[in-house]
N, C-alpha and C positions, 0 to 999 in steps of 0.2 A: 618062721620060728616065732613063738609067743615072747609078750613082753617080759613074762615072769619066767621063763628059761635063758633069758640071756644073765648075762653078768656085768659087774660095772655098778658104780658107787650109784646110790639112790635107787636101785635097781632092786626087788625080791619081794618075798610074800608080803610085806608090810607095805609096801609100795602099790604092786598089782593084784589085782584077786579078780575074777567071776563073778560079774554082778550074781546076785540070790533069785532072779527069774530068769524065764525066758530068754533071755539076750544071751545070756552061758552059753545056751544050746547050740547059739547061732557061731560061736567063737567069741564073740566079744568080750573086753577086758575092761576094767576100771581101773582109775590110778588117782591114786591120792594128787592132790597139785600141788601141797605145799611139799611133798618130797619129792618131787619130780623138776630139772629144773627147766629152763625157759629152751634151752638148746636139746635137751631130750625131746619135750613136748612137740617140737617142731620134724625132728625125727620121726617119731610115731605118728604122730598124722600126719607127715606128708608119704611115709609108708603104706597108712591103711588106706588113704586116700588111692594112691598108683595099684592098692592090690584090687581096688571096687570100681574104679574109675574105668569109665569105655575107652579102648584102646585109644582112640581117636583125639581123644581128651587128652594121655597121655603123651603122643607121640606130641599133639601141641605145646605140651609143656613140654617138656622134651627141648622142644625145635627154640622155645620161646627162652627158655635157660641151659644154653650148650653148653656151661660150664658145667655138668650134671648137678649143682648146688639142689636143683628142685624148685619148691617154692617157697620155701621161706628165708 
């Protein structure tokens, strides 16, 4: 699910939007930072990181923080 279809304070079109070239096409999203706060940001990338990352990478994170926290 995209950032700008979920819900949740700081969350909506004034927040996330489609950069205006090429990266749209790819899925990529832009997010303001002054509306986003410091425990979201860590959220989204450590999501889009686990969604592009080689499995291998993963399960090392994974193994490396069994508490599923991730990495930040």
């Amino acid at each position: 699910m995209s950032p700008p279809a979920r819900s949740g304070a700081g969350r909506g079109p004034a927040t996330f939007s489609a950069p205006d070239n090429h990266w749209a096409r790819q899925g990529w999203t832009s997010a303001r930072r002054d509306r986003v706060t410091p425990g979201q940001r860590s959220e989204l990338l450590t999501e889009a990181w686990r969604r592009r990352a080689p499995r291998r990478l993963v399960a090392a994170c994974d193994a490396a923080h069994p508490g599923g926290d991730g990495v930040g």
